[in-house]
Every structure is written in C-alpha cells, then in structure tokens.
PAKOLSE-841075 format. One record per residue: y, x, z of N, C-alpha, C in turn; residue number from 0. Coordinates in steps of 0.2 Angstrom, whole numbers. Each point is the difference from the previous one (the first is absolute). Example, Ala and Ser with C-alpha at 12.3 -4.5 7.8 and 13.67 -1.06 7.14 Angstrom:
REM residues 2
REC   n.Y   n.X   n.Z  ca.Y  ca.X  ca.Z   c.Y   c.X   c.Z pos
REC   -28    66    39     6    -4     0     6     4     0   0
REC     5    -2    -4     6     4     1     5    -4     3   1
This chain:
REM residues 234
REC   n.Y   n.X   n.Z  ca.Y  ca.X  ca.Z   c.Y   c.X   c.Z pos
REC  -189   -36    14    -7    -2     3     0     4     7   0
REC    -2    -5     6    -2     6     5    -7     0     2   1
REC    -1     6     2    -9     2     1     1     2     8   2
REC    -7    -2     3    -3     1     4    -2     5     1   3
REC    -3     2     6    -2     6     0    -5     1    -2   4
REC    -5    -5    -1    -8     1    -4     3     1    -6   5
REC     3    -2    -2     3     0   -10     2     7     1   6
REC     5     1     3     0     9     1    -4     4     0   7
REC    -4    -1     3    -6     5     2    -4    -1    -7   8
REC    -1    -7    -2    -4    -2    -7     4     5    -5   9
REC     6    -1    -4     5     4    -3     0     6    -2  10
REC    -1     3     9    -1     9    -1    -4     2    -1  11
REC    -7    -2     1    -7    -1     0    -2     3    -9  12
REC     2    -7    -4     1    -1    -5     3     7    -4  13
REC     7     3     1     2     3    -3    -4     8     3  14
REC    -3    -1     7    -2     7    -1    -6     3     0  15
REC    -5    -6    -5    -5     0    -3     3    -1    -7  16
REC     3     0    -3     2     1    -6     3     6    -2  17
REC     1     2     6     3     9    -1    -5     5     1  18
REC    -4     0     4    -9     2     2    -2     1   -10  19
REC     0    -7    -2    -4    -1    -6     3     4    -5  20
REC     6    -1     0     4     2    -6     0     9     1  21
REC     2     3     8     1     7    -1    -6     4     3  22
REC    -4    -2     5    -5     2     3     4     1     7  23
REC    -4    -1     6     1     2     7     5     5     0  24
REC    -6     5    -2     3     6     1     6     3    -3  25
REC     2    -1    -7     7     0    -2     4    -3     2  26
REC     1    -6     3     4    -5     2     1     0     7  27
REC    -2     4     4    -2    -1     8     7     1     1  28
REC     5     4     0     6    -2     2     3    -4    -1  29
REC     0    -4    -4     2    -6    -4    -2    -6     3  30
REC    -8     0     3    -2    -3     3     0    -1     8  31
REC     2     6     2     5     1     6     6    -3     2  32
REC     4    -1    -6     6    -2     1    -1    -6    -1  33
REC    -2    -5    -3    -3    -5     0    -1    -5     7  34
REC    -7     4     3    -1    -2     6     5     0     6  35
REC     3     6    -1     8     2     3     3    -4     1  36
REC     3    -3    -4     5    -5    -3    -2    -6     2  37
REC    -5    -3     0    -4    -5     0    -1     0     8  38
REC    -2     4     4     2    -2     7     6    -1     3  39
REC     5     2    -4     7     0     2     4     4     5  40
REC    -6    10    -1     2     3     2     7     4    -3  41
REC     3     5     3     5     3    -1     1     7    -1  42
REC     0     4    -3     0     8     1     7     1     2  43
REC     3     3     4     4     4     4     2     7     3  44
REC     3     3    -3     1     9     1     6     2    -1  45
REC     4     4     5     6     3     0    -4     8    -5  46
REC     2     2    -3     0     5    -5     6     4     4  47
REC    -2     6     4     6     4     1     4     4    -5  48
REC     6     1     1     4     0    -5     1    -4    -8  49
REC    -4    -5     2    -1    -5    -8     4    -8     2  50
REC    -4     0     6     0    -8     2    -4    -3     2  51
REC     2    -8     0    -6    -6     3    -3    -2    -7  52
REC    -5     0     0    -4    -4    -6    -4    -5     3  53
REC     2    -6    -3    -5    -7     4     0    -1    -6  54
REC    -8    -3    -1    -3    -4    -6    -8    -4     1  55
REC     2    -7     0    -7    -4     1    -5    -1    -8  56
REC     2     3    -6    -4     1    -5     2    10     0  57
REC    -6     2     3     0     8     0    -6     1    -1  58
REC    -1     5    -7    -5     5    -3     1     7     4  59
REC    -5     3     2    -1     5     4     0     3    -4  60
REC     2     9     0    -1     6    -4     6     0    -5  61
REC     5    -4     2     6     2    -4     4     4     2  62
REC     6     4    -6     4     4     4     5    -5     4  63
REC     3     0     4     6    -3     4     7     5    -1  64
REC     3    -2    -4     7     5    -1     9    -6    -2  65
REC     2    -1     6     6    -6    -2     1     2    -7  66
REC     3     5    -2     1     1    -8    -6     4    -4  67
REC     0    -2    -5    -4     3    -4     3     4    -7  68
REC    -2     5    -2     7     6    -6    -2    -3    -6  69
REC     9    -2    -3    -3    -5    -7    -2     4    -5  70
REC     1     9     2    -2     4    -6    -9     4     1  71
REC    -4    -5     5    -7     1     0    -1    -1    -9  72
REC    -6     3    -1    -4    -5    -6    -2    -3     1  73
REC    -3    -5     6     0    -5     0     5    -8    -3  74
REC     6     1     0     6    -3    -1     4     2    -5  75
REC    -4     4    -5     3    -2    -8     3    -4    -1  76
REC    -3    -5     2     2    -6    -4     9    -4     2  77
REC    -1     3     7     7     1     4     5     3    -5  78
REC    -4     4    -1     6     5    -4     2     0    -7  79
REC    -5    -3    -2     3    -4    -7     5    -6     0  80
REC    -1    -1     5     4    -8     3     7     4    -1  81
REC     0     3     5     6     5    -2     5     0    -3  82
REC    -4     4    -5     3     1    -6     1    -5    -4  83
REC    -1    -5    -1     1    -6    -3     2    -6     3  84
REC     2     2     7     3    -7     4     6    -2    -2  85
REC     4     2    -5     7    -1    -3    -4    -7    -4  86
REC    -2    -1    -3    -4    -5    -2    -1    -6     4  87
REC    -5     1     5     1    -6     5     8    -2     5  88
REC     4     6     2     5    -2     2     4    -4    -5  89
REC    -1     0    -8     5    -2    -5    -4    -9    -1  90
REC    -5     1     1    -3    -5     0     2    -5     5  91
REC    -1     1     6     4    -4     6     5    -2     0  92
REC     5     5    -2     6    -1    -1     2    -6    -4  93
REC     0     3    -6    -3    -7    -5    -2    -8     3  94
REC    -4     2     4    -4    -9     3     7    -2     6  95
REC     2     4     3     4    -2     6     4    -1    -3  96
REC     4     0    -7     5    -2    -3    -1    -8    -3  97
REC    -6    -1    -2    -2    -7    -1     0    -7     5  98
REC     6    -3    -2    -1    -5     5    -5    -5     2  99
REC    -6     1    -7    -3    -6     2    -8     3     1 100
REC     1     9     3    -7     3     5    -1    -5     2 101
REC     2    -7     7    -6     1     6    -2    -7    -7 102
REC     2    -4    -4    -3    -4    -3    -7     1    -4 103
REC     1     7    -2    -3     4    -6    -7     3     4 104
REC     0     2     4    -5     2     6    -3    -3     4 105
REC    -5     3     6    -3    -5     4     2     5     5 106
REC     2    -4     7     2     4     6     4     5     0 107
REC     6     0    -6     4     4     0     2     3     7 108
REC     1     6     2     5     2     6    -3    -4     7 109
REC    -7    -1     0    -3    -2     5     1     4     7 110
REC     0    -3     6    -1     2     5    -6     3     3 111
REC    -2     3     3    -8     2     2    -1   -10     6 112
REC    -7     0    -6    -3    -4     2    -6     0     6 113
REC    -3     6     1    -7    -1     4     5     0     8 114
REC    -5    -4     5     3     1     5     0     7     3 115
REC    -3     6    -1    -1     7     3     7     2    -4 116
REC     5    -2    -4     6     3    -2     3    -1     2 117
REC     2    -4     6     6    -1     2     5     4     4 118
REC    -2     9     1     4     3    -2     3     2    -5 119
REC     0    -3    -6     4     1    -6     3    -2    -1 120
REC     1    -6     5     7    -5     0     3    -5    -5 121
REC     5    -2    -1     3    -3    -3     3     0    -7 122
REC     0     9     1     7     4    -4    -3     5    -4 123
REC    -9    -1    -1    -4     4    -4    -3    -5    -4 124
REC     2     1    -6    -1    -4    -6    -6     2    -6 125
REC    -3    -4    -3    -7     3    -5    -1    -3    -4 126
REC     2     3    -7    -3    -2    -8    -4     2    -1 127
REC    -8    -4    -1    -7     1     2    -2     3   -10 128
REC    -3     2    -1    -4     2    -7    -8     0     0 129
REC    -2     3     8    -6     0     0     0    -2    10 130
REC    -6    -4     1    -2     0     6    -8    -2     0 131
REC    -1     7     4    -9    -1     3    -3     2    -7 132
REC     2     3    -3    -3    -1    -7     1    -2    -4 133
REC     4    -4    -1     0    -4    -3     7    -2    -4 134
REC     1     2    -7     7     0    -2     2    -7    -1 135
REC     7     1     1     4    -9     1     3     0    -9 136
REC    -5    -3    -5     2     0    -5     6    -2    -2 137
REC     4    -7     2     6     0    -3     4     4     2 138
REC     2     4     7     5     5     3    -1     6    -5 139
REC    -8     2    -2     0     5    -5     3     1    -5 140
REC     0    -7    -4     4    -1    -6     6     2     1 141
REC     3    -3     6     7     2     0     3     9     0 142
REC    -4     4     2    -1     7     0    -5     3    -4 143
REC    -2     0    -7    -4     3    -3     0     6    -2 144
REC     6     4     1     0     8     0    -2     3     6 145
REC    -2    -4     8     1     3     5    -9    -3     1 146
REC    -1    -4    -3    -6     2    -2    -6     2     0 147
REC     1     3    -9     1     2    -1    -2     7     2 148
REC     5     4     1     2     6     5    -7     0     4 149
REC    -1    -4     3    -4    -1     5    -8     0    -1 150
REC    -1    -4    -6    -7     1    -3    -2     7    -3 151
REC     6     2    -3    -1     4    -3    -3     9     3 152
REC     5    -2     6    -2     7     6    -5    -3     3 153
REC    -6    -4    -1    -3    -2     3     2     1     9 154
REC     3    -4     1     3    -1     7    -5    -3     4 155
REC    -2     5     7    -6    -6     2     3    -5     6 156
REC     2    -3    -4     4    -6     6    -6    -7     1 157
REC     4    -1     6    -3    -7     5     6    -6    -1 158
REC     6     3     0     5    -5     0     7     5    -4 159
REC     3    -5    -4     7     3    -3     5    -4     2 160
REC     5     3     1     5    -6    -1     7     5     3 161
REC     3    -2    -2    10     1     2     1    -2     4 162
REC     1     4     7     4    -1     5     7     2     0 163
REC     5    -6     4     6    -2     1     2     2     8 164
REC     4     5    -1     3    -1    10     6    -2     0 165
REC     1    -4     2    11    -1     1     1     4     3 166
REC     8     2    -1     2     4     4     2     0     8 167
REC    -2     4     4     2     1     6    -5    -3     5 168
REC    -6    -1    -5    -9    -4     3    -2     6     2 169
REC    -6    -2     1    -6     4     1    -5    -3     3 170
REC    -6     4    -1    -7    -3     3    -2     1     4 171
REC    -2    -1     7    -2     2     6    -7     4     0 172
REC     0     4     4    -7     3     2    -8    -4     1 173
REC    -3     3    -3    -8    -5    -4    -2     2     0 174
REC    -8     0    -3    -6     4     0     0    -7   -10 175
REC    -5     4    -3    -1    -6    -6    -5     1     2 176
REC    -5     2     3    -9    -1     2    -3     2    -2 177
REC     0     5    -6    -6     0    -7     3     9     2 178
REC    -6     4     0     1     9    -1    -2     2    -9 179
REC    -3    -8    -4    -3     6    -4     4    -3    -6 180
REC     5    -2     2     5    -4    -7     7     4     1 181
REC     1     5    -2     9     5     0     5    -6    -3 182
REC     5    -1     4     6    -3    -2     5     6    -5 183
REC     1    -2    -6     4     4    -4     6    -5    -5 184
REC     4     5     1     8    -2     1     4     4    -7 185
REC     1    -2    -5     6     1    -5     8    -1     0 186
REC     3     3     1     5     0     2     4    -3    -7 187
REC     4    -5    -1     1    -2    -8    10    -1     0 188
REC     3    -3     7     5    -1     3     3     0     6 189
REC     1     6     2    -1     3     7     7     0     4 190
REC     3     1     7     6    -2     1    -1    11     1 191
REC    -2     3    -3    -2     7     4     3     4     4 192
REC    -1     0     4     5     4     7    -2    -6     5 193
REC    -2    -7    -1     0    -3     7    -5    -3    -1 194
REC    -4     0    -3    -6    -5    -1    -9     5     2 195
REC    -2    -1     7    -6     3    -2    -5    -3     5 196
REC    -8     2    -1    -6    -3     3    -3     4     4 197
REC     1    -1     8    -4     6     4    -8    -4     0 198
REC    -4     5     0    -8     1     2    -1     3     3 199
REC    -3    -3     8    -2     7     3     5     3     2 200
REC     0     5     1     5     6     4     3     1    -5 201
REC    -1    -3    -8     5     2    -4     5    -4    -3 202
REC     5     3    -4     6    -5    -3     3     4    -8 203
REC    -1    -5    -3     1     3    -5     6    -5    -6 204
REC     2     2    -2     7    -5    -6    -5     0    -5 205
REC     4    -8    -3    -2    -1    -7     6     4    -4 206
REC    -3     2    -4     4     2    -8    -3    -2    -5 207
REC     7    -2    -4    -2    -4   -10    -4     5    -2 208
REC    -3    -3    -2    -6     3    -5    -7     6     3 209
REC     0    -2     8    -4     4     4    -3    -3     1 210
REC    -9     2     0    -6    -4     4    -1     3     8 211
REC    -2    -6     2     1     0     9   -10    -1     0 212
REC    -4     2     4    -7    -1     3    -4     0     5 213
REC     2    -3     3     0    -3    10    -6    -3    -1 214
REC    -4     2     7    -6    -3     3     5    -6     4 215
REC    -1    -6     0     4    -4     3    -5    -3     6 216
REC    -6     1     0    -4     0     6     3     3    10 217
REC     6     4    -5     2     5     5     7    -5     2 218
REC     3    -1     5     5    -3     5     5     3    -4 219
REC     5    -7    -5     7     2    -5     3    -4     0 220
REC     6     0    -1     4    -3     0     8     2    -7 221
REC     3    -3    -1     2     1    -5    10    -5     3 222
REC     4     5    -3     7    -3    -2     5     2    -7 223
REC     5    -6    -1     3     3    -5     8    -2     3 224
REC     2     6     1     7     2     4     7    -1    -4 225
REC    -2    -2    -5     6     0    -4     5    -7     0 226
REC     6    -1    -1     3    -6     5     0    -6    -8 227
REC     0     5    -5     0    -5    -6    -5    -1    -6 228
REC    -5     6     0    -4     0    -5   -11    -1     2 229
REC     1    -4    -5    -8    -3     0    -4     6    -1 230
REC    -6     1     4    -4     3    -3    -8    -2    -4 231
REC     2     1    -6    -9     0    -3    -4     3     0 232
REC    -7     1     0    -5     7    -2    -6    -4    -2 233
C-alpha cells in the first residue's frame, strides 16, 4: 500500500499520541523526538574524532556513540552466556546445512537483503531469518530449537535474529543502518579466522568461533571475508 503525505502525517500523528498515552510526554520525550525526527526525514550526521562518521535518520539523543561496545560489560551477560554455549548453535547449523531439503523445510532460506537501503550488502550476504521486527519466524524456529531456546532463555533483547552467510572473497561495502539505539551483535559460529573481519568506524575488528562481536552499526562499516575457500557464518 502506498500512502500519501496526509496518510503520513495521519500515521505518525496516530502513533505519537498513543506513546503520549501510554508513557506520558515527559518519559517518552526522547522517543517522541525521534519520532518527529524521522518523520521529517531528517538525518543526524557527526564525524566522532578518533571514532568516526555516524549517520542516522532514526536517532535517540543521549546515547553513548562507541563503534564497538566490551562484550564483558554487565550489561551483555547474556552475550556471554551465548558464549559459552555457542557449541550448541554452531552444532545445530551445522546439522541444518547438512539437510538437503533446508530451503524446502523453511521460509526464505539464505535470503538476500531485501529492503532497498541494503544494497550495500550485495549479493553474496546471505540470511536465515528466526526473528524479524519482533517477530519470531515460527517455522524457521522449529527448525533450530536449541538455538532458541538458548536465546529465550538468556533473555536475549533482540529486534531481529538470524544466521548470516558471507561467501568467500565477498564483502559488504561502507553503510550507515540508520538506527543509534539498536546495537548490531555478531556470534561468531564458523569463522574463516585470520581473514574475515567488520570495520566500524575507525575500528576493525576479526570474527572468532565462539566470540561475541557488539557494534553501533549507526557508525560508517563495512565488512569482508578474505578467505579464497571458506563461508563465513555468525
């Protein structure tokens, strides 16, 4: 369905009278700023010295801005539980890529990035979705129920789950995702290590099996996997 600008303005109107209601002005005022924000089709824009460029047209003000964030915070327990128990998930995957008849059994198996703002991801990043916006992809779950699992159990506060795929010798070009208050975090499950890593920002960091990765992806990244023969999962 496509909407108008009056529908749009009707739309946001709608949602940010129903966040007024539900949290009060005054708790929500950031929330309601970014809202308006967004809704004008503003853009936040900031080179961070020594950090980097951060572009984001969904930005909550008063947050920290850090390309990476330390997976041994307390905030990210649940990072580190993952950890410890990612032998589970990589044994699981492993298991499903062995099944010839995954893309039957699933929906959108090893899907491409779909939205048109990913087209720096290309052709040669690939995605087994479990959870999007919220919302878990029940038949892909079944197919992974120890991973999970896992996942509920750490009370994980995710937006979106799913299994990325890089071919070898790919990568994803320099991008902004848009959003400062959603952290991109990365499980390393099948790594090529020594040639596969994700810069953010002024930073550049490798994936390794069994390590958690936790990037502001708000900030200018870019991603390769250098290896001539092996797939990377996370």
């Amino acid at each position: 369905m496509l909407h108008s600008s009056r529908d749009d303005d009707v739309y946001v109107s709608r949602i940010y009278e129903a966040l007024k209601l539900q949290y009060g002005e005054t708790s929500a005022k950031r929330v309601l700023q970014s809202l308006s924000f967004a809704a004008a089709g503003q853009e936040y824009t900031r080179f961070h010295p020594d950090k980097g460029l951060q572009k984001a047209s969904s930005y909550i003000t008063g947050l920290s801005a850090e390309p990476f964030h330390d997976v041994s915070s307390p905030h990210f327990t649940w990072m580190m539980r993952l950890e410890e128990e990612y032998s589970i998930i990589r044994d699981e995957l492993n298991s499903a890529l062995l099944n010839p008849r995954l893309t039957t059994l699933g929906n959108h198996i090893w899907a491409s990035a779909a939205r048109e703002e990913a087209i720096a991801y290309g052709p040669d990043w690939k995605t087994l979705v479990l959870q999007d916006r919220c919302v878990w992809e029940d038949t892909n779950c079944k197919l992974f129920p120890k991973t999970v699992e896992l996942l509920r159990k750490n009370s994980v506060p995710s937006v979106e789950v799913f299994f990325a795929r890089q071919a070898p010798d790919t990568g994803i070009k320099p991008h902004t995702d848009n959003t400062n208050f959603i952290l991109t975090s990365h499980l390393g499950l099948d790594v090529p290590e020594g040639e596969c890593w994700m810069k953010v920002g002024e930073f550049k960091r490798e994936w390794m099996n069994g390590r958690g990765m936790i990037a502001d992806t708000s900030f200018i990244h870019s991603t390769a996997n250098e290896s001539r023969t092996q797939t990377r999962y996370v």
